[in-house]
C-alpha positions, -999 to +999 in steps of 0.1 A: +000+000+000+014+031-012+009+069+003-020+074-020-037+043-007-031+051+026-045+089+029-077+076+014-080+047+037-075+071+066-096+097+057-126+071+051-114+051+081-120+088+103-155+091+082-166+064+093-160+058+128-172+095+130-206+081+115-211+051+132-203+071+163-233+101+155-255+070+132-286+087+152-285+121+136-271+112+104-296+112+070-312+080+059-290+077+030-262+073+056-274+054+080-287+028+055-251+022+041-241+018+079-266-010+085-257-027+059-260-064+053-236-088+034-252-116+012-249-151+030-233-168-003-206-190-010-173-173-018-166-166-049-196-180-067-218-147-066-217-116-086-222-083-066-240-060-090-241-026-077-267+001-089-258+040-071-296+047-070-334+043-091-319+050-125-292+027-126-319-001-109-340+001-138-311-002-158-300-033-148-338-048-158-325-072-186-287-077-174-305-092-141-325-118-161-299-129-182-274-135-159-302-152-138-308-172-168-268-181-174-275-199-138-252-171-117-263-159-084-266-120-083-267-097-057-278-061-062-271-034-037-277+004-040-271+038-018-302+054-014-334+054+004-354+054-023-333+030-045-336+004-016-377+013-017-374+002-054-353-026-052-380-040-028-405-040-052-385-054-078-366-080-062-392-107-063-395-099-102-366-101-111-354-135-087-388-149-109-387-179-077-353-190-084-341-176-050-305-167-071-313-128-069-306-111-033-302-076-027-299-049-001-278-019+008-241-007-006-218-003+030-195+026+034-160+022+015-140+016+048-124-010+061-155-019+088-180-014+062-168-034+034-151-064+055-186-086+055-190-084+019-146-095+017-153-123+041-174-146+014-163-123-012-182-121-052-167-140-082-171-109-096-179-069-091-202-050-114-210-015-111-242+004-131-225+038-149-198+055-128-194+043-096-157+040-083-152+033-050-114+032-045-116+015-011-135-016-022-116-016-058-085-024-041-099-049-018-108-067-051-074-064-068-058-080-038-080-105-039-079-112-078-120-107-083-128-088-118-138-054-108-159-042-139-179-008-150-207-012-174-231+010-195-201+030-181-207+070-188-182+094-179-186+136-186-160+156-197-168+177-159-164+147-142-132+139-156-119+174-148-132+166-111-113+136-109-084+139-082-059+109-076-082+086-059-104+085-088-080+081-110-063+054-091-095+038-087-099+040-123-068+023-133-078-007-110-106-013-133-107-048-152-131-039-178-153-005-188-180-012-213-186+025-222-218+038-231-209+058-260-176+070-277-174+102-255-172+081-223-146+054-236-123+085-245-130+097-209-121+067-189-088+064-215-082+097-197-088+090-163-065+060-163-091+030-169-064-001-188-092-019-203-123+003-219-147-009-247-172+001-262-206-013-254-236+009-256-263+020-240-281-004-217-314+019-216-319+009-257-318-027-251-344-027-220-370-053-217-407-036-218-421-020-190-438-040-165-475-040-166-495-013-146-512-024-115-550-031-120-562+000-103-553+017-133-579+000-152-605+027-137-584+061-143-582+047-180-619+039-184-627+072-168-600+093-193-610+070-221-630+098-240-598+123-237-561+129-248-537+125-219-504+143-216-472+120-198-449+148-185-421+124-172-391+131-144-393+170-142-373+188-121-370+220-100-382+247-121-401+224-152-431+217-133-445+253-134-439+251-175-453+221-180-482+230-162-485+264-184-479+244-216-510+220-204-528+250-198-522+265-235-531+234-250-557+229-228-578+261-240-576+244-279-582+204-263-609+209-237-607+176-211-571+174-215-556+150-188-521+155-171-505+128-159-470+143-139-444+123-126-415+148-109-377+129-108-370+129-071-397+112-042-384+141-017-401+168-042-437+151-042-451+172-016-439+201-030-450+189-062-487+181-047-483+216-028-477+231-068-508+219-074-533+223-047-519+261-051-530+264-081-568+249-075-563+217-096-585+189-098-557+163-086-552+127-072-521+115-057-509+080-075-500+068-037-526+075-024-553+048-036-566+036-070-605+043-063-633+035-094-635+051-129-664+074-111-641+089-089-617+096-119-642+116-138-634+149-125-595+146-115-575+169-145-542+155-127-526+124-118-496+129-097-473+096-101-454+099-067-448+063-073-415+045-082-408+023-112-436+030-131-433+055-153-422+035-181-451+015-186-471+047-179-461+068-207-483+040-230-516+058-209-507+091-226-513+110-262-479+127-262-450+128-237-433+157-223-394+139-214-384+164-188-347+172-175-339+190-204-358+224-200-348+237-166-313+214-167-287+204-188-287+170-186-320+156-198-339+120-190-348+085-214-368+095-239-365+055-252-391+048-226-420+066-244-406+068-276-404+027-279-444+026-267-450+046-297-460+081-280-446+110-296-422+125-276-413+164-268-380+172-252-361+201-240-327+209-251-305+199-222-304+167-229-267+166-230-266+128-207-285+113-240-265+130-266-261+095-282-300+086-285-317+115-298-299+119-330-311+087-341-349+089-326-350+127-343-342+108-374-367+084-375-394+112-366-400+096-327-395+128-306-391+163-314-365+189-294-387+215-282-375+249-266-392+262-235-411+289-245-422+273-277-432+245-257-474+253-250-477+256-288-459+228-298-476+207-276-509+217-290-500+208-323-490+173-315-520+161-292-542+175-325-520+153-348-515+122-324-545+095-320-555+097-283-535+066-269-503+046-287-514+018-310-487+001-295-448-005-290-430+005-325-397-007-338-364+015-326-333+027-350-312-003-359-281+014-347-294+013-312-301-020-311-278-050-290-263-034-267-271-057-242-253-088-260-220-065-265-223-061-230-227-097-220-199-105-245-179-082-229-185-094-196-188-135-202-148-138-200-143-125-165-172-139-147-172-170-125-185-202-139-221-209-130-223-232-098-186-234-096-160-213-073-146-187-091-100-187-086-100-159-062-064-155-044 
C-alpha cells in the first residue's frame, strides 16, 4: 500500500468511525449504508452487481434476467433510500422464484464497512455507470475478483473533477463497457487499462412491467380524452409544464395530465404546486378508487416509483423532462419505444447518443421552453389519443445488451462453480 492508498484509507477510516459514532443524527442515505447487510453466499460464486440509486436499478432490468438465466447468483445493492424502496418492489421480479437474486444496501467504503461483503467475497464486481469506489476496488485487486464498470458514462466535468483517488481507482478497473464513444475517450483519460465500447443499456431494455389493476378505472374514466405524460421533471419544469398544459388545454378541452416529478423528496412540493393552483388532482400513492371517482380529476400525480415507463403507454404525447430547466436531460426511449410521440427540452446533454437517431426516425421532437405550449398543442391534435402500441427503434441502437454480455462472459465466474480468487 502506497501513500495514495493510505490517505484515502484514513480519511474514510475517520469518516466512518465518526458516522457510526453520531449513526442517530445522520440522514437515511447514511445510516442505511451503515446497517448494511452482506449476502450469505458462498465465496466466490456470486456476482455483486451494484446500482448507485433508481436509474441505474432500472437499468440493470434485462442484465439481471440474463445473468439469472446463465444460472449465476446476483446480488444487487444500491445507496439510497429510495433506491432500496425500489429494489423491494423489484426483487421478487426479477429473482422470478429461483431464490439466485438477493439484494440490499451498498456499505461505506472503509475498512468496517466493506469487511462482510470481503469475508465470502463475489466471483465478480459490477457497477451500473460510474461508480468507483477506491476502497473496495482495491480490496478486489488484492483478492484477484474482476472489478468491472458497465453502460459505463463518464462527462468531460467529471473527468476534470477527478483527483488521484479516482483516478487510481480507475486504473484498478478490469473492464469498462462505455456507453458511447465520448465516455470510452473519458475513462482512456482518467487511467481505466481496459475500456470498450458497449452501448447503452437503456436501448436494449425489456418492456415496462405492466401497470397495476387500479389503473384499469383512471383509464376507463379518461378514455373519452387525450392525456399528456410529463415524465421526471425537475426543479423549475413543473410550473412550465403546467403552463404548456394549460395552452393546449384552451384548444383540447378535457385534457388530462398525468406528472411524474424525478426525485420522491419533491412530491409534496409537487402536490403543494398543485393544490396552489386549485387543480382537480389525485395523488398515485394514495389509492386507485373506481372510474367514477376519476371523472373529475384533471391530474394524476405519479409519486410512485418504477412506473413511469409503462405509464407513458396511458398518454397521447410525452413531455421527457430534464432538459428544460437542466442540462442533462432523462430517457426518452421509454416513451418513444411505446409509440408516444415525444417532446424534449434541449438539455439533454446525458442522452447525446439517443436522440440523433430517434429525431431521425421522426419519434421525438427537441422542443424549446417557450415554444413548448404551442408545440404541444399541435401534436396532441396530430397524435390518435392513446399509442397503438410499441413500435420498432433505430437499428443502430439495437444489441447493446449482447456487447455487453460479451464483454462481460470472459471475467465472470462459472455458474455453480468457485470462481480462482487469491
Amino acid at each position: 500500500m502506497d501513500a495514495l492508498d493510505l490517505s484515502y484509507r484514513v480519511a474514510v477510516s475517520l469518516v466512518g468511525a465518526v458516522a457510526r459514532a453520531c449513526s442517530r443524527g445522520l440522514p437515511g442515505g447514511w445510516r442505511l449504508r451503515l446497517e448494511a447487510e452482506a449476502p450469505d453466499l458462498p465465496a466466490g460464486r456470486w456476482i455483486w452487481l451494484h446500482a448507485v440509486s433508481v436509474g441505474e436499478l432500472l437499468l440493470a432490468d434485462g442484465l439481471v434476467a440474463r445473468l439469472r438465466e446463465a444460472g449465476h447468483r446476483v446480488h444487487l445493492s444500491t445507496g439510497t433510500p429510495a433506491g432500496l424502496e425500489l429494489l423491494a418492489k423489484r426483487l421478487p421480479g426479477w429473482d422470478a422464484g429461483t431464490g439466485c437474486v438477493s439484494g440490499g444496501a451498498f456499505p461505506l467504503d472503509d475498512p468496517a464497512g466493506l469487511e462482510p461483503f470481503l469475508r465470502s467475497a463475489p466471483g465478480a464486481f459490477i457497477a451500473l455507470e460510474t461508480e468507483l469506489w477506491p476502497g473496495l476496488l482495491q480490496e478486489l485487486e488484492v483478492r484477484g475478483i474482476p472489478r468491472l464498470v458497465v453502460n459505463g458514462r463518464l462527462t468531460a466535468k467529471s473527468l476534470q473533477r477527478g483527483g488521484p483517488w479516482l483516478r487510481r481507482a480507475a486504473s484498478r478497473l478490469s473492464l469498462v463497457a462505455a456507453r458511447d464513444e465520448a465516455s470510452l475517450e473519458a475513462f482512456h483519460q482518467l487511467g481505466a487499462p481496459n475500456v470498450q465500447l458497449g452501448g447503452n443499456l437503456k436501448a436494449d431494455l425489456p418492456p415496462p412491467r405492466p401497470l397495476h389493476a387500479g389503473w384499469a378505472a383512471l383509464r376507463e374514466a379518461w378514455s373519452a380524452f387525450p392525456v399528456v405524460v410529463a415524465g421526471n421533471t425537475v426543479a423549475g419544469e413543473e410550473d412550465l409544464v403546467l403552463e404548456a398544459w394549460r395552452t393546449a388545454r384552451a384548444r383540447i378541452p378535457g385534457l388530462r395530465l398525468i406528472l411524474a416529478p424525478r426525485q420522491p423528496r419533491r412530491f409534496d412540493g409537487v402536490a403543494e404546486l398543485l393544490a396552489g393552483r386549485g387543480l382537480s388532482f389525485r395523488r398515485a400513492s394514495g389509492g386507485w378508487p373506481q372510474a367514477p371517482a376519476w371523472s373529475p380529476i384533471d391530474v394524476l400525480l405519479l409519486d410512485t416509483l418504477g412506473e413511469l415507463a409503462a405509464a407513458y403507454g396511458e398518454g397521447t404525447v410525452a413531455l421527457v423532462a430534464g432538459g428544460w430547466a437542466a442540462e442533462g436531460g432523462h430517457n426518452p426511449l421509454e416513451a418513444a419505444r411505446l409509440g408516444v410521440p415525444v417532446l424534449l427540452g434541449p438539455g439533454f446533454a446525458n442522452f447525446d447518443d439517443l436522440v440523433p437517431p430517434l429525431r431521425e426516425a421522426g419519434l421525438l421532437r427537441v422542443v424549446a421552453p417557450a415554444e413548448l405550449g404551442a408545440v404541444l398543442g399541435e401534436a396532441l391534435a396530430a397524435a390518435p389519443r392513446r399509442s397503438r402500441g410499441p413500435v420498432p427503434l433505430p437499428e443502430a441502437l439495437g444489441g447493446t445488451l449482447e456487447r455487453t454480455l460479451a464483454l462481460l462472459t470472459p471475467h465472470l465466474p462459472i455458474p455453480g462453480s468457485p470462481a480462482l480468487v487469491s
